[in-house]
C-alpha positions as CSV (number, residue, x, y, z in Angstrom):
1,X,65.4,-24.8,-42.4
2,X,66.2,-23.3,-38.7
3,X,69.3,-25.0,-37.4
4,X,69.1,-22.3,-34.5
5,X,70.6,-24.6,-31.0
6,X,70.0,-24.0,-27.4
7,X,73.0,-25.9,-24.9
8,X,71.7,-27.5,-22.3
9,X,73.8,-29.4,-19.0
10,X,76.3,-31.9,-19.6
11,X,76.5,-30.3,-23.4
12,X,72.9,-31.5,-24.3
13,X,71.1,-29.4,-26.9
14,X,68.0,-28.8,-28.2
15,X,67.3,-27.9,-32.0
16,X,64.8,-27.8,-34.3
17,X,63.5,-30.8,-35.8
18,X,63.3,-31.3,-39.7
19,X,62.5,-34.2,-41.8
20,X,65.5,-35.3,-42.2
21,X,65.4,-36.4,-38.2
22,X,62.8,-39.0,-39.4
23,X,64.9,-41.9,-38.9
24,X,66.4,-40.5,-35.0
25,X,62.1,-39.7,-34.1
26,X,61.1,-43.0,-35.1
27,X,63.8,-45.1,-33.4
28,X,63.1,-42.7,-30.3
29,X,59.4,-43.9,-30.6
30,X,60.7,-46.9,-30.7
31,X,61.8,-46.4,-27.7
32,X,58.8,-45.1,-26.1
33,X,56.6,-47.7,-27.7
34,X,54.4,-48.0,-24.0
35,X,53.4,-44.2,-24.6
36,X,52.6,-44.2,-28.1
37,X,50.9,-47.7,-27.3
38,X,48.9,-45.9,-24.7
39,X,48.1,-43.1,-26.7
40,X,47.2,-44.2,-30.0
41,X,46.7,-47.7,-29.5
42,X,49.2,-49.1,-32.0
43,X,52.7,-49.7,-32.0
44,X,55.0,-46.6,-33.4
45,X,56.0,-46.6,-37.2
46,X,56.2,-44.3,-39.7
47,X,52.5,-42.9,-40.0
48,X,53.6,-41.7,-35.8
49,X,56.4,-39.9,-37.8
50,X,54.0,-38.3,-40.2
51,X,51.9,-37.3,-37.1
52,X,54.6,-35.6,-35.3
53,X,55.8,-33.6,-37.8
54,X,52.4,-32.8,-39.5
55,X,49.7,-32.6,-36.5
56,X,48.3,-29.0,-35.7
57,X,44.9,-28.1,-34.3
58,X,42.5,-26.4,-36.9
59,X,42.7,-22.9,-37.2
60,X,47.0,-23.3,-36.9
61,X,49.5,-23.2,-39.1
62,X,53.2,-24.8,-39.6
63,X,54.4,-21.5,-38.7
64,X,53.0,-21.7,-35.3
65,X,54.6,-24.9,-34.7
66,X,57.4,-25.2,-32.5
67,X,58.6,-28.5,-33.1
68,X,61.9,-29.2,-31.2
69,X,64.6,-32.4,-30.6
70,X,66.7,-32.7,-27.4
71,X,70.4,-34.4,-28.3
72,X,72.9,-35.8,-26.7
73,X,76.3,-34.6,-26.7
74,X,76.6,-37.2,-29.8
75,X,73.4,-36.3,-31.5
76,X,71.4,-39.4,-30.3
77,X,67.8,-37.6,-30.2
78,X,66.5,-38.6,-26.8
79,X,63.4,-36.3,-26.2
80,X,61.2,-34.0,-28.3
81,X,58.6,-31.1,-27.5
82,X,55.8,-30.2,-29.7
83,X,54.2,-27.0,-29.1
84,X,51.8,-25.1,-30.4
85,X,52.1,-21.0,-30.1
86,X,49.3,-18.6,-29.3
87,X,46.7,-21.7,-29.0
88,X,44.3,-21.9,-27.2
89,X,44.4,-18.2,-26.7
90,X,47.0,-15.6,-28.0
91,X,49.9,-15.2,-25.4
92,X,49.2,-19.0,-24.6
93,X,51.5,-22.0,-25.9
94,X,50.3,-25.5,-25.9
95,X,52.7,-27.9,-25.2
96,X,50.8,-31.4,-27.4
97,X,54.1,-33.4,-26.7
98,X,56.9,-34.0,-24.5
99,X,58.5,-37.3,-25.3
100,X,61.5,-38.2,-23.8
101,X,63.6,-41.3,-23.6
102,X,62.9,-43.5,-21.1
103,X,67.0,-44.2,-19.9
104,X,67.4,-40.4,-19.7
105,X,64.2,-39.2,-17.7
106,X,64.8,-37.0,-14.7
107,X,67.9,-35.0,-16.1
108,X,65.7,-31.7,-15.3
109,X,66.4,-32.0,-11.8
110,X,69.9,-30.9,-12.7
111,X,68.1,-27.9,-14.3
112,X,68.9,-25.4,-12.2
113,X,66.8,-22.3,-12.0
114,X,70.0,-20.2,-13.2
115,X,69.9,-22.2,-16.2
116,X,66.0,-22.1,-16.8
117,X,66.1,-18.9,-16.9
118,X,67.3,-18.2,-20.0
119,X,64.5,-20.3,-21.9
120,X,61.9,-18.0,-19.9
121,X,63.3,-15.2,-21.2
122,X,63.3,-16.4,-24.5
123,X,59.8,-16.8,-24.4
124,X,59.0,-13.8,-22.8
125,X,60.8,-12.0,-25.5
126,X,58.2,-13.9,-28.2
127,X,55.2,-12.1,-25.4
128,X,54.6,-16.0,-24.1
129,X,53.3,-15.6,-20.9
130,X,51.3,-18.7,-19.9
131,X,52.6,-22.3,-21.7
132,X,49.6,-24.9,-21.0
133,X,49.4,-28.7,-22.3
134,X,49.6,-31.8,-20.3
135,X,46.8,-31.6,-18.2
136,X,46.8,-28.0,-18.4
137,X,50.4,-27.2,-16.7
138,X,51.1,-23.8,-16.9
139,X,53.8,-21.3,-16.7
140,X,51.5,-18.2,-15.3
141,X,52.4,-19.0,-11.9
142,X,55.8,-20.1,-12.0
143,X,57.8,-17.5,-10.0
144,X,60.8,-17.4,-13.5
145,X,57.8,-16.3,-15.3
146,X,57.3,-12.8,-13.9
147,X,53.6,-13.4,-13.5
148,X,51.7,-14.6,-10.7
């Protein structure tokens, strides 16, 4: 089980997520219900759990998985990111969910670039170069990146 944490502002964190979160990703579903509605057409409840934890393109692997919680200072779980490494192509991550609670959205504006930059490097240390999902966002240009 990796219990490796990142700090974030305000003493926020990000870990990885294991089943025994279950409980904190539903309620945060919960929470969400007018994405997951939007999405999948039916209210969130456990089989949205299962799909979280469990959904990977064919071809992928748990290992290339990157399934992460954002926490509060007091654990609440109030955002997760799904991604998938070296998918579509190798170097390339796909980001297949960013959820985040709708009473905390827009705390990345406090996100300074000083404090971005240590996730880039992380990345760049794993050879991630371009991060796509979402409409195809991606990293390749972004000027933390190193690549243009």
């Amino acid at each position: 089980m990796r219990r490796e944490t990142l700090p974030l502002v305000n003493d926020y964190m990000i870990r990885y997520l294991t089943l025994a979160d279950h409980i904190q990703v539903l309620n945060l579903c919960e929470r969400c219900a007018d994405y997951i509605e939007l999405v999948t057409g039916d209210k969130p409840g456990p089989e949205t759990v299962q799909s979280i934890f469990t959904e990977l393109p064919a071809g992928k692997t748990y290992n290339d998985k990157l399934l992460l919680g954002i926490f509060t200072p007091g654990e609440k779980l109030i955002g997760i990111l799904d991604a998938i490494r070296h998918y579509p192509t190798e170097h390339e991550w796909y980001l297949n969910l960013l959820l985040l609670d709708p009473a905390k959205r827009n705390l990345g504006r406090r996100l300074t670039p000083a404090r971005r930059a240590p996730m880039v490097q992380r990345l760049r240390r794993k050879n991630v170069y371009r991060f796509r999902g979402l409409g195809h966002l991606s990293w390749s240009g972004c000027p933390l990146s190193g690549r243009s």
